[in-house]
C-alpha positions, 0 to 999 in steps of 0.5 A: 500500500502506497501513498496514492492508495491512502489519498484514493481511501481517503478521497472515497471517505470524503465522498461518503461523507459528503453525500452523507451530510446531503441526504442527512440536510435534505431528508424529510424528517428535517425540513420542520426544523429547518423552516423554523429554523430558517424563520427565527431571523424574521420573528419580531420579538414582543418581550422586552430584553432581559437585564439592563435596559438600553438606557441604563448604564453599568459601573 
């Protein structure tokens, strides 16, 4: 086994990995939470912020 034989390995792994994280990303299973996730950004928020207010100082 030689060096190319590792870089051939190694490539194939990668490829699996890929194709892997793929079918994982766009499996059925996930696209709820992906659609909230991808809705967080665009949530107006109707609390104030926790801790100290935009006027207040801190020493």
């Amino acid at each position: 086994m030689d060096i190319n034989d590792l870089r051939t390995l190694f490539t194939v792994l990668v490829v699996l990995l890929f194709v892997g994280i793929v079918i994982w990303a766009y499996s059925a299973k996930r696209k709820a939470s992906f659609d909230e996730a991808a809705k967080l950004a665009l949530d107006d928020d109707d609390e104030k912020p926790h801790g100290r207010g935009a006027g207040q100082q801190h020493n």
